[in-house]
Phi, psi and omega in degrees: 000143191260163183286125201288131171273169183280159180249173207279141180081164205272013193281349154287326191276036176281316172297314172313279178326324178281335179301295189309324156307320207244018145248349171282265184013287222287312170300313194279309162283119139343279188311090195296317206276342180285280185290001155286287222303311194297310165325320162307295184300302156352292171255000180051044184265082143294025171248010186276144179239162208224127158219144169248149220225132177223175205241347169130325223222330179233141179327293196278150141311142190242324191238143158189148220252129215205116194235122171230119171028209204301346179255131173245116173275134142259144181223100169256124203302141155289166173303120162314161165325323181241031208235319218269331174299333186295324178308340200260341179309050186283328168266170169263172193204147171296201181249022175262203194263295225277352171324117198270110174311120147215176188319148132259118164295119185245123178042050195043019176238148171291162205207159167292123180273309165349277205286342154313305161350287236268336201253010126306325187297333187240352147003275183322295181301320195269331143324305178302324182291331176300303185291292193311325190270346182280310184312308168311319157330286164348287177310298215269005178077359174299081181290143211262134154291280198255142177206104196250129167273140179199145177207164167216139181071243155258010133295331157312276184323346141330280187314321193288313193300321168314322214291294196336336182248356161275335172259346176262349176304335193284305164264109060251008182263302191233324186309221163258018152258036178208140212304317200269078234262125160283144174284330174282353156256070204238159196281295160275032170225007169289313135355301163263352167288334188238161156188173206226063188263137189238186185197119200017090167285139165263116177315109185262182105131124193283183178322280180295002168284298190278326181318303192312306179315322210268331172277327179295278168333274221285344157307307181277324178081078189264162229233058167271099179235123168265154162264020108058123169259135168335323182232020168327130192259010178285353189280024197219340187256028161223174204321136154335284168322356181220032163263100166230179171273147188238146142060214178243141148211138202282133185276148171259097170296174178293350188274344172298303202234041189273318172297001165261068169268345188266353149288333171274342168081157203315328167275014143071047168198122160192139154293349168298321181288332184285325182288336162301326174280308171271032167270344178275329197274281187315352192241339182246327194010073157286187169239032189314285164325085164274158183293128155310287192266161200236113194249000000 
């Protein structure tokens, strides 16, 4: 079975345009408690909640977790300014100079040793937050929809490493590995419970990290999209060892996204821009956004 496209029109981006708010937001504010307020306002959830994840290895938060009614967004922050050399950190190195870098490995495929770093330092907390706020959901009669994954930049690369282990806590927590089995986490309602949307991700994972990934997506037929503006200049800046193909991900043409130029910033990667482009997609819903790769 082949792996799910965006479809033509406007019924995808809607979900899409709320991720990308609430990882611009999330990123964009300093203050966790200022941006759950805005967030509040925003959507006119005052019951929505905001939790954050920092990872160990970086100053800022890196993730954060947004339970809006039936739906929980994890959102993993792109990179800082002073940040941005950790994208090349694909091996690992002692701490002397003469230390010799080498691969790191998950179930024998090479990975980003950074972003493995970053989503072990957090793993743990945000898995648990996880579990706890769907059980609340639960409790309150909430059936839970959607549990939408999102990162931009070297948080996409985060996320890729995340989603496999975010999707099996879920079944085995609530699904078909566990007695008190839920429906809405069913073997066949994961397709509409999940879904993995990134924005210019930076590539975790050697060939055989995303074949597997890709085995994951196309078994649940999970909704695995990365976004690209056409001159994004990130799109050249990752590990050798890891250009593969991951999910679809889709070109932003100039007609999408040229009036936002000044939100994506000169290197045409900013999350303001992406989230401007798709409130243009959900408000114009063209077929503007084509697949890179062709599998």
């Amino acid at each position: 079975m082949p792996l799910v496209k965006l479809q033509d029109g406007k019924s995808d981006w809607s979900d899409i345009k709320d991720v990308a708010y609430f990882l611009w937001k999330s990123s964009e504010q300093a203050s966790l408690q200022e941006a759950e307020i805005q967030m509040r306002r925003d959507t006119c959830d005052p019951n929505l909640n905001v939790l954050a994840f920092h990872t160990g290895v970086n100053v800022a938060r890196k993730a954060v977790l947004v339970v809006h009614g039936s739906k929980v967004i994890i959102a993993f922050s792109g990179g800082s300014d002073d940040e941005i050399e950790k994208n090349l950190w694909t091996m690992s190195k002692g701490g002397n100079w003469y230390d010799i870098p080498f691969v790191v490995r998950v179930d024998g495929d090479e990975v980003h040793s950074f972003y493995l770093e970053m989503w072990n330092g957090m793993k743990e907390e945000l898995l648990r937050q996880l579990e706890m706020n769907l059980r609340r959901m639960v409790e309150r009669e909430v059936v839970p929809t959607h549990v939408i994954v999102t990162g931009f930049s070297m948080g996409g690369g985060v996320s890729i490493l995340a989603f496999r282990e975010i999707l099996n806590h879920i079944r085995h927590q609530f699904g078909s590995e566990t007695p008190s089995r839920h429906h809405w986490a069913s073997e066949d309602n994961l397709k509409n419970l999940l879904a993995h949307y990134t924005f210019a991700a930076m590539a975790a994972g050697d060939m055989n990290f995303h074949t597997k990934l890709n085995s994951l997506y196309d078994k649940h037929q999970i909704r695995a999209w990365d976004f690209m503006h056409h001159l994004d200049k990130t799109r050249s800046f990752h590990g050798i060892a890891f250009r593969s193909w991951r999910g679809h991900r889709y070109i932003l043409p100039d007609a999408t996204v040229g009036e936002f130029r000044a939100e994506f910033g000169e290197h045409g990667h900013s999350m303001l821009g992406y989230l401007k482009a798709a409130e243009w997609m959900l408000e114009n819903g063209t077929d503007q956004a084509h697949p890179e790769y062709s599998y």
